[in-house]
C-alpha positions as CSV (number, residue, x, y, z in Angstrom):
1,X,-41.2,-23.8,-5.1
2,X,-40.3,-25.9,-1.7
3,X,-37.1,-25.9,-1.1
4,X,-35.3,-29.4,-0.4
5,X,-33.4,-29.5,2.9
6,X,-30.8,-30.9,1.3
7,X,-30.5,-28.0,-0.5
8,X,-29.0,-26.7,2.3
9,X,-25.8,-29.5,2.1
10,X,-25.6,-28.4,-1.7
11,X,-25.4,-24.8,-0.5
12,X,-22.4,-25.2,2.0
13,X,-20.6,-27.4,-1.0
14,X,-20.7,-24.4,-3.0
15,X,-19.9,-21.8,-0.5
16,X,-16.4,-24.1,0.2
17,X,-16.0,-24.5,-3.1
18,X,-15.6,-20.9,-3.7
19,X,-13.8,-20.4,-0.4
20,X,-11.2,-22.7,-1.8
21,X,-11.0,-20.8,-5.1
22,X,-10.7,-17.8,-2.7
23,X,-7.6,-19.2,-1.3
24,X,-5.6,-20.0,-4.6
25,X,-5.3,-16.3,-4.3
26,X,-4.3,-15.9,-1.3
27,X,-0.7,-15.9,-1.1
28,X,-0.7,-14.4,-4.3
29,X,0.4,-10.6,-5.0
30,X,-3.0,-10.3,-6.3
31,X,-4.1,-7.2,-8.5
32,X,-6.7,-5.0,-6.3
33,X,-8.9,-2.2,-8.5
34,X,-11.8,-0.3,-6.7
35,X,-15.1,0.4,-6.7
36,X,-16.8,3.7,-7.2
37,X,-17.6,3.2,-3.3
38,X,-13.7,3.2,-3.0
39,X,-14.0,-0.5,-1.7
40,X,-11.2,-2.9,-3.0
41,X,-11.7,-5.5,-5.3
42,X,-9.6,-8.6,-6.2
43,X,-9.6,-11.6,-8.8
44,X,-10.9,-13.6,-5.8
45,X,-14.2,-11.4,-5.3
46,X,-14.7,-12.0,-9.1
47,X,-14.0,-15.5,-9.0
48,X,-16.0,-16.8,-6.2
49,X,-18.8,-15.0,-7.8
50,X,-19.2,-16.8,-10.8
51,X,-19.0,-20.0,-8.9
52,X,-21.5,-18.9,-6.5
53,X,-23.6,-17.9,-9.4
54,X,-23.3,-21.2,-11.3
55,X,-23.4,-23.4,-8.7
56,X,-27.1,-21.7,-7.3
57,X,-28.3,-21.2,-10.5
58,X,-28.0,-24.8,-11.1
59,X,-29.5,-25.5,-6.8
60,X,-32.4,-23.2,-7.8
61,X,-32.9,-22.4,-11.2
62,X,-36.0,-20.6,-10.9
63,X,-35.0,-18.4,-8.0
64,X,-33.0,-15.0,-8.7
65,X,-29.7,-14.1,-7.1
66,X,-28.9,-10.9,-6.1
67,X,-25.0,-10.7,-5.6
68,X,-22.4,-7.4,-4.3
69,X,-20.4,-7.8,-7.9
70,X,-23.5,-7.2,-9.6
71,X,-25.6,-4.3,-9.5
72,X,-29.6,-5.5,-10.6
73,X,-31.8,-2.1,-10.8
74,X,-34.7,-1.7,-7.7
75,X,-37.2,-1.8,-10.3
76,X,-36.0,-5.2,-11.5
77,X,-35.7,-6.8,-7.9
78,X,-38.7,-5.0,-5.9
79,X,-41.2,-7.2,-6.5
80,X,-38.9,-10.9,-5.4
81,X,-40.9,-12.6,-2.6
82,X,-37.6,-15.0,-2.8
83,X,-34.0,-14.3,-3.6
84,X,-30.5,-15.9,-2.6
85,X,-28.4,-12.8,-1.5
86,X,-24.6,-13.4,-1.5
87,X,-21.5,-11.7,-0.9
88,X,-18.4,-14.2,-2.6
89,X,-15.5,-12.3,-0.5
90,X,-17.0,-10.5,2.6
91,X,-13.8,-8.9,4.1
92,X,-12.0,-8.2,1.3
93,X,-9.4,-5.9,2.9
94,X,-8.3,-8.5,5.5
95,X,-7.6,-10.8,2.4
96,X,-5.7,-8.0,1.3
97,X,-3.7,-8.1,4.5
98,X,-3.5,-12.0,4.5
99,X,-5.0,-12.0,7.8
100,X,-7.4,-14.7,6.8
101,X,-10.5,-12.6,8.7
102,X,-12.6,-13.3,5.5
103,X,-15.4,-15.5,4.7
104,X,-18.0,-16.4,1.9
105,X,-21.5,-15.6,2.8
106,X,-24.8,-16.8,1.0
107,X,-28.5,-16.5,2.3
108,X,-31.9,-17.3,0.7
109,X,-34.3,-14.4,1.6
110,X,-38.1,-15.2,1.2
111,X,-40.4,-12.2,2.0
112,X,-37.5,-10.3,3.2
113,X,-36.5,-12.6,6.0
114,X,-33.1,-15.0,5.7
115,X,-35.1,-18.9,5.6
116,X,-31.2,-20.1,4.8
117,X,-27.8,-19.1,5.5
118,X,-24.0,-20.4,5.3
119,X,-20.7,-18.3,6.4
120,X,-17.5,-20.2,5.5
121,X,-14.2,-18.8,6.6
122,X,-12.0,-20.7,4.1
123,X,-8.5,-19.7,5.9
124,X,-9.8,-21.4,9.1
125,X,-11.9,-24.1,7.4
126,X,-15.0,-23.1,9.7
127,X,-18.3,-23.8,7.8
128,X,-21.7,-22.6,9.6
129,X,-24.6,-22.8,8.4
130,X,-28.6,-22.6,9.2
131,X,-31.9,-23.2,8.2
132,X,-34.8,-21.7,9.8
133,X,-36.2,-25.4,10.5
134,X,-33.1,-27.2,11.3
135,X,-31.3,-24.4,13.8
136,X,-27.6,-23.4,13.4
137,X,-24.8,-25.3,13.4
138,X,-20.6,-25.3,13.2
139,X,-18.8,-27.4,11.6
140,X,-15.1,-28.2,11.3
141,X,-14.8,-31.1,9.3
142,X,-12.1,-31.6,6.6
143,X,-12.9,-31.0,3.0
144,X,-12.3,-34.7,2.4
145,X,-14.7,-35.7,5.3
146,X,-17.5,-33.4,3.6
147,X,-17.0,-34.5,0.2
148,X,-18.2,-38.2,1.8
149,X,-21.6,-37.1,3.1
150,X,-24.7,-37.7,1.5
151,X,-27.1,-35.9,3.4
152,X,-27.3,-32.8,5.9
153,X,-28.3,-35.2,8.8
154,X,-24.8,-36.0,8.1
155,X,-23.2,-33.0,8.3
156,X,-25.4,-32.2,11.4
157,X,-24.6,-34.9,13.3
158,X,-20.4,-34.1,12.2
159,X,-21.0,-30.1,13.8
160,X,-22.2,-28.6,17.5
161,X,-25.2,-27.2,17.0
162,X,-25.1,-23.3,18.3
163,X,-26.9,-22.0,21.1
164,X,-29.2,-19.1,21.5
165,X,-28.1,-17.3,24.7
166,X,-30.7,-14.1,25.7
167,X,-29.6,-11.5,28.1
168,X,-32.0,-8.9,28.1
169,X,-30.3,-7.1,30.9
170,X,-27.0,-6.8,28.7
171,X,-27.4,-4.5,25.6
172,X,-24.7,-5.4,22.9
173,X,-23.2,-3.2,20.3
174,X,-20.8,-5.3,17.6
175,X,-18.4,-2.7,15.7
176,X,-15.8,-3.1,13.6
177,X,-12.4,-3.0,15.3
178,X,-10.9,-1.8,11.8
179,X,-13.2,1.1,11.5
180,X,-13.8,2.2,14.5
181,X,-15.1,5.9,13.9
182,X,-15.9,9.0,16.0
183,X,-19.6,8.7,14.7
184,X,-19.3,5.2,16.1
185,X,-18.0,6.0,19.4
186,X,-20.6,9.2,19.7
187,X,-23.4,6.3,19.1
188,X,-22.1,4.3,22.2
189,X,-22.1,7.3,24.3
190,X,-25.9,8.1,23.6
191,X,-26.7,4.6,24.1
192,X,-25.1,4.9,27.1
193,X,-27.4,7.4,28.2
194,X,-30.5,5.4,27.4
195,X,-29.3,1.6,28.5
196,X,-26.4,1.5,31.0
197,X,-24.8,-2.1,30.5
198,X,-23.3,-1.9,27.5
199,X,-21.1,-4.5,25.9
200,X,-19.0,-3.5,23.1
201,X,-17.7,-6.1,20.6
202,X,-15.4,-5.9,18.3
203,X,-15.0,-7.6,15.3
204,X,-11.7,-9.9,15.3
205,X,-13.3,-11.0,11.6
206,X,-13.4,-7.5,9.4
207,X,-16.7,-8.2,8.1
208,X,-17.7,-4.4,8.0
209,X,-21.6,-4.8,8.0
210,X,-21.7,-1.3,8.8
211,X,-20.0,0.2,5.8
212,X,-21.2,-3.1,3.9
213,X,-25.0,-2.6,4.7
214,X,-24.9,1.4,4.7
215,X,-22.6,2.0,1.8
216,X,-23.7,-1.0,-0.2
217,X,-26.9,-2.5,0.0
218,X,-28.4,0.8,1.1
219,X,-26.6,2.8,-1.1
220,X,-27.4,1.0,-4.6
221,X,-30.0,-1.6,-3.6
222,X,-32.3,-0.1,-1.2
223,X,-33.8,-0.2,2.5
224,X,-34.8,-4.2,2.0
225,X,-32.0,-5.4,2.4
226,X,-30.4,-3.1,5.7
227,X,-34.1,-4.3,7.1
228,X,-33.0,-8.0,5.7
229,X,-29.6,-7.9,7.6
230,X,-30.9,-5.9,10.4
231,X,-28.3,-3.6,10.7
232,X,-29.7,-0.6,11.4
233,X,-29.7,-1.0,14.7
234,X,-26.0,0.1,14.9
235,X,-26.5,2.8,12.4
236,X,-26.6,6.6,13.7
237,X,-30.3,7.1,11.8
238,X,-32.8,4.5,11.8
239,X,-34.4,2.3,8.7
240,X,-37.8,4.0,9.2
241,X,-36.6,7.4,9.1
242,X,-35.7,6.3,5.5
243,X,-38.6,5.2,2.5
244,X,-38.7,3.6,-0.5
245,X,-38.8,6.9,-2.9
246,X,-35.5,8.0,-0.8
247,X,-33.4,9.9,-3.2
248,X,-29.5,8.6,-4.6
249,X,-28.4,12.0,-2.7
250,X,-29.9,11.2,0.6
251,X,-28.4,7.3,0.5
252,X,-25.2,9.0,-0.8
253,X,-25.2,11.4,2.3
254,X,-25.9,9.5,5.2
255,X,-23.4,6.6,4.2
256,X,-20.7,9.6,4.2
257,X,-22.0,10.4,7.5
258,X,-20.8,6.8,8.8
């Protein structure tokens, strides 16, 4: 199937569209229940999932989605050449905290590689979004303003596109300022010894890709997707000490080791 690139403006309508669900909640004293991973999980999560859901199903009817609120067996999903992977509340706790570091995240994957992508941060009404043959852009339009475009050339020529800055004498770690763990900290010191400039980032947005990738799309849907997000390189082992017939244990114990 080729995929319209106005697919892409259809894509960011529903990722704001589910933001905005996202924030009827957020004031709310909302009820929180968790995972078997111990993660939280609100009405919100729920909700933006089943509009993400609809509203792709209806994009891309022919194309499977594979979402954090719902588990789909390795057997089932092994063999996709081309998936949208989505995650309807990525920072859950910081909702929690009303701190509005949250965002909505959607990505189609073809042959293991992200070919689309949009983050919104519905608190700050930040929309980015990229497709591997139009670059990445940011935009900060109004909701009213995107309800009026027609095309993506609109909503391109509305953002700043984003630059690709290299410095390959600067080696950058990104960690999460929330979670910021001995294991963590020992990983930066053994850098240290291999690469002297270091930069260390921390997250002001709680998107815990760590715990996310290691404890979640490691732990119950397998190495793709940490190669997908390509995480791993701020994980304490590395992606090809790990195969596909890895045992539950093994995921189980090396996402308690981080």
């Amino acid at each position: 199937m080729k995929i319209n690139k106005n697919i892409l403006l259809q894509l960011c309508n529903a990722a704001i569209t589910a933001g905005n669900r996202v924030l009827d909640f957020y004031e709310l004293d909302t009820e929180i229940i968790y995972k078997e991973d111990e993660s939280p999980l609100t009405k919100a999560d729920l909700d933006s999932n089943k509009i993400l859901q609809s509203s792709i199903s209806k994009i891309t009817p022919n194309i499977p989605i594979l979402s954090e609120e719902e588990f789909i067996a390795w057997d089932t999903r092994k063999n996709w050449k081309k998936y949208w992977l989505i995650d309807p509340l990525d920072g859950t706790k910081e909702f929690i905290k009303k701190n509005g570091e949250f965002t909505v995240n959607v990505a189609l994957v073809k042959n293991n590689q992200p070919i689309i992508g949009v983050i919104y941060v519905p608190a700050k009404n930040i929309l980015y979004f990229s497709n591997k043959n139009v670059g990445s852009y940011k935009s900060t339009i109004s909701i009213d303003e995107f309800k009026d475009l027609a095309s993506i050339e609109e909503l391109i020529r509305e953002s700043v596109k984003l630059p690709i800055i290299k410095n390959s004498s600067k080696h950058v770690i990104v960690a999460s300022r929330s979670h910021m763990s001995k294991e963590t900290k020992d990983f930066v010191d053994r850098r240290r010894e291999i690469k002297e400039n270091i930069e260390i980032q921390l997250l002001k947005k709680n998107i815990n890709r760590t715990k996310l990738i290691c404890k979640y799309h490691l732990y119950n849907y397998g190495i793709d997707n940490v190669r997908l997000c390509n995480i791993y390189n701020i994980m304490p082992f590395k992606v090809s000490d790990l195969t596909d017939d890895t045992t539950y244990n093994l995921f189980k114990n090396e996402c308690k080791k981080y």
